[in-house]
N, C-alpha and C positions, 0 to 999 in steps of 0.2 A: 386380296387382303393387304397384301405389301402396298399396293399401288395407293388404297385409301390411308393407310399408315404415314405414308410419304405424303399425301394430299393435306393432309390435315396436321403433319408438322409445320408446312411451309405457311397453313393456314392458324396453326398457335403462336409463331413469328410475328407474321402482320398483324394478329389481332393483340400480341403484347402490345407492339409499338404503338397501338393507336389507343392501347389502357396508360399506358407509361406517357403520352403524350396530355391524355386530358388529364393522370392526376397529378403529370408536374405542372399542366396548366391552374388547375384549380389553386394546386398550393401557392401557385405563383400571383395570381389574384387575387389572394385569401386577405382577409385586413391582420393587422399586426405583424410585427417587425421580429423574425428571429435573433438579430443581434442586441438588440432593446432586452430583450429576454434573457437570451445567455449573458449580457452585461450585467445585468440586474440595475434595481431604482436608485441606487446611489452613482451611479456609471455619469462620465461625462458624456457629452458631444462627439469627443475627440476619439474616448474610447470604444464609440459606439460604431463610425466611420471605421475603423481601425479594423472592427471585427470584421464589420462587412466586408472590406478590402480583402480581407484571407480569407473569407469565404466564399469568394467571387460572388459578392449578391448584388454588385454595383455593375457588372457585365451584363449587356444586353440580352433577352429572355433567349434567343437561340443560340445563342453562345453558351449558355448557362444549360440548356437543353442540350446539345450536341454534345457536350463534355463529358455532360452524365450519362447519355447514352454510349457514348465512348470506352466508359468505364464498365456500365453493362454487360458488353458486350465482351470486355475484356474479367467478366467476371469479380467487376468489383460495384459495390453497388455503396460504397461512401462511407463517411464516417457520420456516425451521431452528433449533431451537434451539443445534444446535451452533458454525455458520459465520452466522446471521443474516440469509443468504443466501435470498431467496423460493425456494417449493421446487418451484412451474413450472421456474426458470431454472433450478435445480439438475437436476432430471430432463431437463429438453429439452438437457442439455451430456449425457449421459449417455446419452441413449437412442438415438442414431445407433447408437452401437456394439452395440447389443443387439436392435435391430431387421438390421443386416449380418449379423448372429450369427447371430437366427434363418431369416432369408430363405435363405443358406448351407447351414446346416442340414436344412433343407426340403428346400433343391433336391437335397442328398446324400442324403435321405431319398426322394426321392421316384424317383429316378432308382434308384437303387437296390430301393428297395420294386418298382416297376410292373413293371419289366424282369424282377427275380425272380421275381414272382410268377407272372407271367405265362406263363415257358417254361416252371416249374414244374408250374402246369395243363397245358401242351401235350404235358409231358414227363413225365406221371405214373407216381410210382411209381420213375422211374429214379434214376441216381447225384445227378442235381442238385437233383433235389425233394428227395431223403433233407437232401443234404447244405444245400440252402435252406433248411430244417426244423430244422435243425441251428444254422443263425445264426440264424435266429430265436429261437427258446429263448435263445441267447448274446447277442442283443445285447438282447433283456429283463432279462437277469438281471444282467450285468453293471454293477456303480454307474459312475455318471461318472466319478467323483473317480478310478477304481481303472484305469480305463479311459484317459483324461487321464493320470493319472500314468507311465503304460508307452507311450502313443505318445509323450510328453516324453523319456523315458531313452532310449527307440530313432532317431526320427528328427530329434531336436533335441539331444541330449547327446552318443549314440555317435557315428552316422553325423553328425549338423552340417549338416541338409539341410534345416532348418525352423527358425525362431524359436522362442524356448522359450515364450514369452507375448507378453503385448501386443496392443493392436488400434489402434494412434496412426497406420497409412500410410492414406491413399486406396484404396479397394477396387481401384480399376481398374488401381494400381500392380501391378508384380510382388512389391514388397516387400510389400503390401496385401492381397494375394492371397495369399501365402505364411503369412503371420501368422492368416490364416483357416482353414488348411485343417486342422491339426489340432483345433483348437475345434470348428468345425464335422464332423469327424467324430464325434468325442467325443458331440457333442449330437446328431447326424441319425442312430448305428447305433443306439438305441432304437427311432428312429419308422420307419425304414428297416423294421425287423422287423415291427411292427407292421403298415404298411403293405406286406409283401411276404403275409403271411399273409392279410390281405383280400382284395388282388389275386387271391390264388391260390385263395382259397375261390369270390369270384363270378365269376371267369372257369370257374371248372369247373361251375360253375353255369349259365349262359349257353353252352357249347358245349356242350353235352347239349337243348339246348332245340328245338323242331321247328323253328324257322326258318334256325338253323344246318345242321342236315342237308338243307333246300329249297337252303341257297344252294349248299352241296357238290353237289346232284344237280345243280344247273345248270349244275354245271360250272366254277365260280369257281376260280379257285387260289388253297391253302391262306391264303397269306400276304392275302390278299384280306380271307379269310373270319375270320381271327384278327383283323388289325389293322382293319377298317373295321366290320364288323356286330359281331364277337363283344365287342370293346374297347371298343367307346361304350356298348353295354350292361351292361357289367359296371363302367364306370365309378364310377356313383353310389352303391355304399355305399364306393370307392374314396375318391372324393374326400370325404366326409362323416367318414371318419378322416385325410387330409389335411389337413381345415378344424381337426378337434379339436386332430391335434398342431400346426399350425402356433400356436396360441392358447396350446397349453401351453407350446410352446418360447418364446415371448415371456414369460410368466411363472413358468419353468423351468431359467431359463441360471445361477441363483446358485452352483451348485458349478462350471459351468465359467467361469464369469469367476471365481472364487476360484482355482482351479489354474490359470488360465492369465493370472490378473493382469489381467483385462478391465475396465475402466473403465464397465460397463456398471448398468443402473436394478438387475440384481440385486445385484450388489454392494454400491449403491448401501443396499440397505434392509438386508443385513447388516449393514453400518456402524450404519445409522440402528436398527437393533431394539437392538444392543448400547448404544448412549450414551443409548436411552429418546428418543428423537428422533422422538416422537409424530408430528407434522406432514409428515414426510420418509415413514414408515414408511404413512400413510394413502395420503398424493399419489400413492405407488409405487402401492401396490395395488389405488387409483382408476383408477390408467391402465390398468395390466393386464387389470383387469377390462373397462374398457372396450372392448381392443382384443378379449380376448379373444367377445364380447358382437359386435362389427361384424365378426368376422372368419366368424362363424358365421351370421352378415346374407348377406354375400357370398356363400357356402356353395350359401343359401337357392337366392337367385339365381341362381348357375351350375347349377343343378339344371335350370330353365327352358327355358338352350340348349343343352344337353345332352341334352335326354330332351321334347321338343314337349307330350309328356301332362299332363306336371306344370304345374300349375295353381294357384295361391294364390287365385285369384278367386273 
């Protein structure tokens, strides 16, 4: 276990450099001029040159590349060029909210995914597999934006039973709580589907299997033989789409913190990609990357005690 532990830091390292490499490439190709920008339209020539100069944006692209990985490494990842504001502090005021977001999410996602999925296998073929089958389809196909916008008009405009936006309470408040739960639907009927369709493929997998039918002859009741033998074993390709979308939903909340006005690192780098806010737009997707990279570590891990066979050694 230590050995994979250690394999796959040395393997979150390379595979930063080589994120941190294309998206200071992109930004770097990208059209429009960050000094033009922070200048603004009344700026001359002179002051435009000027800015660039203290910005190093006039140094050759590996020079400009090296620096910043320099600083990386030395745990600094820059200033803002818009607020001047180091863009740690700026992401770390921000990312609470989008970390509540996703964890939220999830858990709507998962509660709903397993449970579907599951009486679905049990319950094959009838009204509620059809109709399980049904919100799946719909809650893939459905865009956030479109999705968010219709629980907003219904249970925050019409009825007035929800906040329209915002994530500024305490989760554990009521007002906290409230302010989550359409966001958090919005982002968790995607992963919900997804993960109700796995659930319901490897559970039907797993009680067709010879060890299911041993526990039935001995007589187990049903409910036994579903939730203790047939449930932990069908867990693990369950939780391995649990691990993905939880890592996506951390780096996937940008259209609903935009409809619901969320303070969150997504938002955060729409701002920062529009004003050319090189430094803000990398440190974003430094971190996502990152989480998403240890959250898939963990993944690993719970595989372990979950399933005694699996092995990394």
């Amino acid at each position: 276990m230590a050995g994979m532990i250690v394999r796959r830091f040395f393997q979150l390292i390379l595979l930063l450099v080589g994120i941190s490499f294309l998206v200071f490439t992109s930004m770097y190709i990208a059209p429009g001029d960050p000094a033009t920008i922070i200048a603004g339209p009344t700026a001359s020539q002179s002051d435009i040159d000027a800015i660039r100069e203290d910005l190093g944006l006039n140094d050759p692209f590996l020079v400009q590349y090296g620096r910043y990985i320099s600083g990386v490494l030395h745990g600094d990842l820059g200033y803002s060029y818009q607020t001047k504001q180091p863009v740690w502090e700026a992401i770390m005021t921000r990312f609470p909210n989008t970390l509540k977001l996703a964890i939220a999410s999830i858990i709507v996602a998962v509660i709903i995914g397993v449970v579907a999925g599951i009486i679905s296998a049990i319950r094959q073929n009838s009204w509620f597999d059809v109709s399980s089958t049904v919100f799946a389809l719909a809650g893939i196909s459905i865009p956030n934006f479109w999705l968010g916008t219709v629980l907003i008009l219904i249970f925050a405009v019409n009825l007035q039973l929800l906040p329209v936006g915002g994530l500024d309470q305490p989760f554990y408040t009521a007002e906290g709580l409230k302010q989550l739960v359409l966001p958090a639907i919005t982002l968790g009927t995607g992963s919900a589907a997804m993960i109700a369709r796995m659930s319901r493929s490897s559970m039907l997998e797993v009680i067709r299997a010879d060890f299911i039918r041993t526990a039935r002859a001995k007589g187990l009741r049903e409910r036994t033989v579903i939730w203790v033998h047939a449930l932990r074993n069908a867990m693990i390709p369950v939780i391995t789409v649990i691990g993905l979308n939880f890592g996506f939903l951390l780096g996937g909340t940008i259209i609903t913190e935009q409809v619901f006005a969320i303070n969150g690192v997504g938002r955060l780098m729409v701002q920062a990609i529009a004003a050319r806010d090189f430094p803000m737009v990398q440190g974003s997707v430094l971190l996502v990357a990152t989480l998403f990279v240890l959250v898939n570590l963990i993944v690993d891990i719970i595989y372990t005690f979950i399933d005694p066979r699996i092995s990394y050694d």
